[in-house]
Each structure stands twice: as C-alpha cells, then as structure tokens.
Biopython code that builds the backbone (N, CA, C, O; Angstrom):
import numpy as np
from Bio.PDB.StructureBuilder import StructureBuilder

atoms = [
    (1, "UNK", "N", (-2.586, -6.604, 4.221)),
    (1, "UNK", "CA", (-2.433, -5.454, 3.347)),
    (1, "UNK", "C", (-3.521, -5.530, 2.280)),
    (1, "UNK", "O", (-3.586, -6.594, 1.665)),
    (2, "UNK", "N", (-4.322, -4.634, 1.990)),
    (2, "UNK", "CA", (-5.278, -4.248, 0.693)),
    (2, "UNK", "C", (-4.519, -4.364, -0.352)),
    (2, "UNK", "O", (-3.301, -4.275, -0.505)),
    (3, "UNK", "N", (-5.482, -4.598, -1.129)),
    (3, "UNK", "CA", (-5.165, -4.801, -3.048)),
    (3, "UNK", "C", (-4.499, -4.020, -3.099)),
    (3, "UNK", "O", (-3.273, -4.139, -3.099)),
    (4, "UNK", "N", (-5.344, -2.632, -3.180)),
    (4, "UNK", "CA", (-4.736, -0.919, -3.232)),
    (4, "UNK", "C", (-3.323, -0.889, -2.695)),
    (4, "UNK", "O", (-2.414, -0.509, -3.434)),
    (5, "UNK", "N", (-3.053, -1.318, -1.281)),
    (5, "UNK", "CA", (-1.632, -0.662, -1.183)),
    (5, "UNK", "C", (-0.446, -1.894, -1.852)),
    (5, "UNK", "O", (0.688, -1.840, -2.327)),
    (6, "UNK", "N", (-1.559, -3.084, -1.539)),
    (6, "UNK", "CA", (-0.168, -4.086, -2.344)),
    (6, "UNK", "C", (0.110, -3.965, -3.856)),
    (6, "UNK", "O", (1.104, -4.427, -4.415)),
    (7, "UNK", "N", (-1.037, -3.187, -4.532)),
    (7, "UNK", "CA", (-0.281, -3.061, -5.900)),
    (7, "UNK", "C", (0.017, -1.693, -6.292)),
    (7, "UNK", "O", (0.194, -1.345, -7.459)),
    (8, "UNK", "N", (0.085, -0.660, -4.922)),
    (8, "UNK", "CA", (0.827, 0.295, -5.203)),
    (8, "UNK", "C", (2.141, 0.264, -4.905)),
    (8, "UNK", "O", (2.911, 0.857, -5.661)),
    (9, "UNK", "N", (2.571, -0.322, -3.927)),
    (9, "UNK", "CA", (3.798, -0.927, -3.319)),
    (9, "UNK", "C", (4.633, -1.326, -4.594)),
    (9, "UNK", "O", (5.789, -1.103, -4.953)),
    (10, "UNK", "N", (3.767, -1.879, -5.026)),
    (10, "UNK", "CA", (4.664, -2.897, -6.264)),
    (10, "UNK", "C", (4.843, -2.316, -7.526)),
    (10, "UNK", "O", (5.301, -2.869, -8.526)),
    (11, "UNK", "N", (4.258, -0.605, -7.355)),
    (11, "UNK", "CA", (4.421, -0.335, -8.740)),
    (11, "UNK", "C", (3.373, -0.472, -10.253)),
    (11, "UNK", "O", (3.386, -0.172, -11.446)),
    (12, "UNK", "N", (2.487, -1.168, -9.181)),
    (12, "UNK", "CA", (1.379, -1.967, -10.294)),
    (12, "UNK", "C", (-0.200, -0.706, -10.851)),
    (12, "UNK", "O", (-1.077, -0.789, -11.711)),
    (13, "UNK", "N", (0.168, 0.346, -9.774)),
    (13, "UNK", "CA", (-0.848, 1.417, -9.978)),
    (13, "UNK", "C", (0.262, 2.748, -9.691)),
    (13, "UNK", "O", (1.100, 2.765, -8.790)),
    (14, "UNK", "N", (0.085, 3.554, -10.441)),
    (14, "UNK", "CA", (0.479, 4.697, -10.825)),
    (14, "UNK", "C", (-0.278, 5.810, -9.219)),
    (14, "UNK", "O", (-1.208, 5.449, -8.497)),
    (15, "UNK", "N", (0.630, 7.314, -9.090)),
    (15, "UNK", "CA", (-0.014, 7.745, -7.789)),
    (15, "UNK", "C", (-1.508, 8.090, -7.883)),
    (15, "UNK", "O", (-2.369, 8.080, -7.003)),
    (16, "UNK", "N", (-1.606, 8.503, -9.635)),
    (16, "UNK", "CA", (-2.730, 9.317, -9.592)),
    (16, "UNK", "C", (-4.272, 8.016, -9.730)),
    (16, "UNK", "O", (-5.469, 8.150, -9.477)),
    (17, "UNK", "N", (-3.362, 6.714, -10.300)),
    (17, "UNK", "CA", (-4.859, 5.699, -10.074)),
    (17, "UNK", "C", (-4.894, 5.066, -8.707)),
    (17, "UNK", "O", (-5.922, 4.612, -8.206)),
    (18, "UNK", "N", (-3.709, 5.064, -8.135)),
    (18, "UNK", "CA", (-3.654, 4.958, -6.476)),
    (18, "UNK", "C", (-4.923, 5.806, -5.781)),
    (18, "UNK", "O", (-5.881, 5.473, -5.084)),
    (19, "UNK", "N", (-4.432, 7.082, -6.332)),
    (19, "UNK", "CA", (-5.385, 8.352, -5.459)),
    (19, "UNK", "C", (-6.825, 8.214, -5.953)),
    (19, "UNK", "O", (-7.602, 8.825, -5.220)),
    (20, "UNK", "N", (-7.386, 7.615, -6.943)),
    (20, "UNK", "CA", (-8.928, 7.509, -7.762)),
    (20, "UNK", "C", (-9.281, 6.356, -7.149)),
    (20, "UNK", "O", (-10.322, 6.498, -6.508)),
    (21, "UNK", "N", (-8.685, 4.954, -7.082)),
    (21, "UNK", "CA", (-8.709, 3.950, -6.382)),
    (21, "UNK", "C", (-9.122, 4.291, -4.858)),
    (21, "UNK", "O", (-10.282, 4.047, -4.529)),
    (22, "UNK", "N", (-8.346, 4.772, -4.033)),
    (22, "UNK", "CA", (-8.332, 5.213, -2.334)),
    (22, "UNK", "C", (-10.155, 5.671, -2.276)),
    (22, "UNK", "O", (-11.045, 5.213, -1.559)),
    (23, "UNK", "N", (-10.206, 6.813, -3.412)),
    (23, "UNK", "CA", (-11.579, 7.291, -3.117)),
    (23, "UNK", "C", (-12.891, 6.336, -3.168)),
    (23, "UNK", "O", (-14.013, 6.543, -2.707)),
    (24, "UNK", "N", (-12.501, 5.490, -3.711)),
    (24, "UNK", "CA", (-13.809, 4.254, -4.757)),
    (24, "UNK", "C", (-13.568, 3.375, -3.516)),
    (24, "UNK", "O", (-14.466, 2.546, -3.369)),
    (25, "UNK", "N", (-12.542, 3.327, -2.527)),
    (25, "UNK", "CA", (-12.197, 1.976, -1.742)),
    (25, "UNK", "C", (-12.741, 2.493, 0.171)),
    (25, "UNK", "O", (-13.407, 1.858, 0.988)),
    (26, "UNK", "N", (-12.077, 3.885, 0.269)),
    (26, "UNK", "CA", (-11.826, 4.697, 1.516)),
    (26, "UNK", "C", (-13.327, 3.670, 2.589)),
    (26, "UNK", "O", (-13.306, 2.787, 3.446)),
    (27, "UNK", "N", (-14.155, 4.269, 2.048)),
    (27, "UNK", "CA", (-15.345, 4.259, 2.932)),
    (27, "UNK", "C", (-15.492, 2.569, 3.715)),
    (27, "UNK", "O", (-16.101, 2.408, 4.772)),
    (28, "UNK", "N", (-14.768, 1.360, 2.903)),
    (28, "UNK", "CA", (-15.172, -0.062, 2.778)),
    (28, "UNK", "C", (-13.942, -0.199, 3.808)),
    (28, "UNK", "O", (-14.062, -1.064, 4.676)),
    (29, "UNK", "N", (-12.931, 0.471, 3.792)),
    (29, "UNK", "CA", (-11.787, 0.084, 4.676)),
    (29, "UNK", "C", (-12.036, 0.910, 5.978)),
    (29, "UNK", "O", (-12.600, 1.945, 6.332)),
    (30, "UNK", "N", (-10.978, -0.579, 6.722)),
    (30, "UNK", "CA", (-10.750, -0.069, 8.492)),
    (30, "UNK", "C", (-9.772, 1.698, 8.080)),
    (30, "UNK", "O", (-8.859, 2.033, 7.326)),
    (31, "UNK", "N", (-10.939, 2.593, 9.415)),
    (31, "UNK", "CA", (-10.497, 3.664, 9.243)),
    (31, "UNK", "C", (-9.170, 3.943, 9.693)),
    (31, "UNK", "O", (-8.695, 5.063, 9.499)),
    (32, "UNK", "N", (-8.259, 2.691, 10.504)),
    (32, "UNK", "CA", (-6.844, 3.000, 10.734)),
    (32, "UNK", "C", (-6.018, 2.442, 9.691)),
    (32, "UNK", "O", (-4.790, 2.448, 9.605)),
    (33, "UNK", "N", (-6.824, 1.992, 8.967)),
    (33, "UNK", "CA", (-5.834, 1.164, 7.404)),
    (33, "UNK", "C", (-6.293, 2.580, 6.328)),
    (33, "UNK", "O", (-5.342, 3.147, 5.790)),
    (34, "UNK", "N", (-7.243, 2.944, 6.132)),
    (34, "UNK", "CA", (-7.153, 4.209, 5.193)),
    (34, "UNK", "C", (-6.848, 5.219, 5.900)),
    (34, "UNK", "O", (-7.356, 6.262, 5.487)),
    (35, "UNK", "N", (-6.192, 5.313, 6.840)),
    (35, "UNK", "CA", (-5.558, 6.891, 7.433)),
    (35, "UNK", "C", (-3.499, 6.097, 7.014)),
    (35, "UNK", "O", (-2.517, 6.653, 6.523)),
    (36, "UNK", "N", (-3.688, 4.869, 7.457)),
    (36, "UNK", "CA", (-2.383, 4.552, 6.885)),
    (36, "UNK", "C", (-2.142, 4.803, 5.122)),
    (36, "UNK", "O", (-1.324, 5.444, 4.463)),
    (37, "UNK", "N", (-3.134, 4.069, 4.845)),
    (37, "UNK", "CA", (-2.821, 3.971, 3.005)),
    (37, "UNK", "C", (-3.399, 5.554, 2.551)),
    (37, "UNK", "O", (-2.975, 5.921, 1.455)),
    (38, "UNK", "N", (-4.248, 6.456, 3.215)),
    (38, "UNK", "CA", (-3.839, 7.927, 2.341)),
    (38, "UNK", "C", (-2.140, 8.321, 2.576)),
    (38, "UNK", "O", (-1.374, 8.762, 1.719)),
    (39, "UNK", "N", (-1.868, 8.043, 3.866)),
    (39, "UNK", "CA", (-0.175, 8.752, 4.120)),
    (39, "UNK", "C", (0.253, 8.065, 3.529)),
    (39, "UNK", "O", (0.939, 8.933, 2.990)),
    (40, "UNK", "N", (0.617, 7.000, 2.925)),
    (40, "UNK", "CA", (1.589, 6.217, 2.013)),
    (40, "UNK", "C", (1.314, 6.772, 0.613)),
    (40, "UNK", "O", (2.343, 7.067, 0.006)),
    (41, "UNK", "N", (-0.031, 7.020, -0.151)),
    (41, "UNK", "CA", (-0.324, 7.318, -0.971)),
    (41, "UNK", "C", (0.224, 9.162, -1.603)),
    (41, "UNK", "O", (0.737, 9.488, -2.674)),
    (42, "UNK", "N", (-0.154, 9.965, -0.458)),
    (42, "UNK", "CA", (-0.184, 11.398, -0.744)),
    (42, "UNK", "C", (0.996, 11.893, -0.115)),
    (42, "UNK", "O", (1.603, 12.854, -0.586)),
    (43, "UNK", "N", (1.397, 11.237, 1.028)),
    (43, "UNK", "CA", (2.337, 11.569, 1.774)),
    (43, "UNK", "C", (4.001, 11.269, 1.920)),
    (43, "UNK", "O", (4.813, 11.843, 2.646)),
    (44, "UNK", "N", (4.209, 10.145, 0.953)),
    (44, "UNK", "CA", (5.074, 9.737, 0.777)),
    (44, "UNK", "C", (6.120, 9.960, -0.264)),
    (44, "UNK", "O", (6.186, 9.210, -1.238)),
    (45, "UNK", "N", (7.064, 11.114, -0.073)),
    (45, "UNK", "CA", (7.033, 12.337, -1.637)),
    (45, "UNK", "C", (8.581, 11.503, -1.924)),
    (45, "UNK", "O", (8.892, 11.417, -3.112)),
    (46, "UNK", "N", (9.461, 10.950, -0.994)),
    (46, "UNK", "CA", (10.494, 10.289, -1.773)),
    (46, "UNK", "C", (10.508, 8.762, -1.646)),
    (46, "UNK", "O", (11.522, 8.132, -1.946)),
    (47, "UNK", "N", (9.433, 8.178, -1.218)),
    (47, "UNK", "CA", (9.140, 6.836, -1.700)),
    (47, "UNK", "C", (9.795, 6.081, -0.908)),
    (47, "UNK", "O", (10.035, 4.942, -1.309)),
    (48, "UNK", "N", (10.285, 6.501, 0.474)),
    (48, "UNK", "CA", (11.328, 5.485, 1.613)),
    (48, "UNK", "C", (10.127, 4.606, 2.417)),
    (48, "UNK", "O", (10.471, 3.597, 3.033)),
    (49, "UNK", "N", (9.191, 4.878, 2.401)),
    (49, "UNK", "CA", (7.584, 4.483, 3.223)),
    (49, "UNK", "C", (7.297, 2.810, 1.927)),
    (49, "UNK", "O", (7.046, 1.625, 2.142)),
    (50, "UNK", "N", (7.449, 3.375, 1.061)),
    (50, "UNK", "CA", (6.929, 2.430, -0.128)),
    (50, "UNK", "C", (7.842, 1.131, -0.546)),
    (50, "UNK", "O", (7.588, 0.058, -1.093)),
    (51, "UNK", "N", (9.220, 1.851, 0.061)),
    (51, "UNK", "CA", (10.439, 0.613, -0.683)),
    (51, "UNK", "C", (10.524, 0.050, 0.943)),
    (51, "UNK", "O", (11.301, -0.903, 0.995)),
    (52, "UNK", "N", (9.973, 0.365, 2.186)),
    (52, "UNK", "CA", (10.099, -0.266, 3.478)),
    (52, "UNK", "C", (8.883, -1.420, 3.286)),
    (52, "UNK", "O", (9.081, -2.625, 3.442)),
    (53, "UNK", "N", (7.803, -0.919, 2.979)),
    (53, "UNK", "CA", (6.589, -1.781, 2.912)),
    (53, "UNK", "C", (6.734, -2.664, 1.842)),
    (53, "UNK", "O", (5.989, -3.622, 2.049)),
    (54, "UNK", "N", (7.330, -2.787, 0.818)),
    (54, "UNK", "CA", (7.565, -3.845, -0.395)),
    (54, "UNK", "C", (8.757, -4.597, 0.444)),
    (54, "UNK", "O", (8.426, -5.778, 0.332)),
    (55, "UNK", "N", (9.592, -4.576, 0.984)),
    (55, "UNK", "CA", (10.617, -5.118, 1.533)),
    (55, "UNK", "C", (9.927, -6.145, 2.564)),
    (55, "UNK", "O", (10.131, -7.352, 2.691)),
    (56, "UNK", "N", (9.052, -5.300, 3.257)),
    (56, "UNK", "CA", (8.997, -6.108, 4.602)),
    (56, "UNK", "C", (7.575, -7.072, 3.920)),
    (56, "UNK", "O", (7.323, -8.253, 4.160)),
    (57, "UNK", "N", (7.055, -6.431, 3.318)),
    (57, "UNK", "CA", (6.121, -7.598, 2.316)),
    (57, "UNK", "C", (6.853, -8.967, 1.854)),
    (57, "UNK", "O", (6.408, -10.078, 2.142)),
    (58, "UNK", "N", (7.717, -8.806, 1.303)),
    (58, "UNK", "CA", (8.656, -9.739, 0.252)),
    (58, "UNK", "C", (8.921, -11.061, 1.689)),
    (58, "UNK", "O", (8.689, -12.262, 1.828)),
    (59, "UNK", "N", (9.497, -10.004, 2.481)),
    (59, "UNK", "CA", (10.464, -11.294, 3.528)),
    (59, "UNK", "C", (9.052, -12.107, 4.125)),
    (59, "UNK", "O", (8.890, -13.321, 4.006)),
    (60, "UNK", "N", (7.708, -10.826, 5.037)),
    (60, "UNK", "CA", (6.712, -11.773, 5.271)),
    (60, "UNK", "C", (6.373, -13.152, 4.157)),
    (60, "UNK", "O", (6.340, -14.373, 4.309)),
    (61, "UNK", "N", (6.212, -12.474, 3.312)),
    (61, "UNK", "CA", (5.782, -14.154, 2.024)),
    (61, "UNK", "C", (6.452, -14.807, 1.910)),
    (61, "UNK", "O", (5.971, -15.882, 1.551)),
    (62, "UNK", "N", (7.729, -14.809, 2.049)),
    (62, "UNK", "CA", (8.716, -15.602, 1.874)),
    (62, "UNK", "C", (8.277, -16.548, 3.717)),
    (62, "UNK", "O", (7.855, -17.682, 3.942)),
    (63, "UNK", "N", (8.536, -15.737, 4.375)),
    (63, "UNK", "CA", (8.348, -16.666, 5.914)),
    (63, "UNK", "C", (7.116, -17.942, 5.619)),
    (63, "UNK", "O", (7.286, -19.161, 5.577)),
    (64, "UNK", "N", (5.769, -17.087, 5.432)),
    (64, "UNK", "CA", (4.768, -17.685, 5.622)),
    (64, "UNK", "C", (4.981, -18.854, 4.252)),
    (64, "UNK", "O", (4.271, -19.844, 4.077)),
    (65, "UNK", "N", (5.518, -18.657, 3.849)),
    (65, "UNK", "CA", (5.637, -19.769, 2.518)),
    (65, "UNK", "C", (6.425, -20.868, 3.371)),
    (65, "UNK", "O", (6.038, -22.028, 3.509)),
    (66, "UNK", "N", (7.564, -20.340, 3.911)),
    (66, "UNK", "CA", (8.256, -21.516, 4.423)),
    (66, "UNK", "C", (7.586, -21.751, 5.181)),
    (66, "UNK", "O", (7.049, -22.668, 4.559)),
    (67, "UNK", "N", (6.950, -21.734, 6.307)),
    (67, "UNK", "CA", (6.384, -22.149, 7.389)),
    (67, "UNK", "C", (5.086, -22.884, 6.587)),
    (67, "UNK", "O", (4.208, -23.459, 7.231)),
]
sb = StructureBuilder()
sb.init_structure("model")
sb.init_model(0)
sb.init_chain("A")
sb.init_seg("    ")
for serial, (resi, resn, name, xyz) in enumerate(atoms, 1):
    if name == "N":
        sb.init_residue(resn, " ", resi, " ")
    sb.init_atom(name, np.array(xyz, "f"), 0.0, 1.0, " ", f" {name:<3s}", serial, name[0])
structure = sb.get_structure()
C-alpha cells in the first residue's frame, strides 16, 4: 500500500489533501494502484471501501509482525 492511501485510510490526510496529493503522486504509481487509489479517494462517498482497507491493513501487520 502507498503512503497516500495508508495515510488516507488512517485519517491522517483529509479528502481534499488526499485529492492534491493523488495528482503530485498519479504519474510515479503502478497504473492499476492509481486507478485503485482514485476510486477509494473520489469514489468512496460512505467510507465502507476505507474502514475495509484499514481493517484488513491492521490484521496484515499484526500477522507479519507475528510471523
């Protein structure tokens, strides 16, 4: 996961520095990771996309920590 979506996930960037961020980042990222992170970003209007991806974030780190 990118900076961008892991600290939008988390709350750590607001939508509209999310959306200024995406533009400054778009071109440097895999074009199937910025077609994912614009739909999470613009597309995601009640936030069920955002609290799935922080969830399944949390348990991955937790695994790879134990392991």
């Amino acid at each position: 996961m990118c900076i961008l979506c892991k600290e939008y996930i988390f709350g750590k960037l607001k939508e509209s520095e999310a959306r200024r961020n995406f533009w400054e980042m778009a071109l440097d990222m895999d074009p199937d990771h910025a077609e994912e992170a614009f739909d999470l970003i613009w597309n995601d209007a009640d936030g069920s996309k955002r609290q799935e991806l922080r969830e399944n974030y949390k348990k991955n780190e937790v695994i790879e920590w134990v392991i």
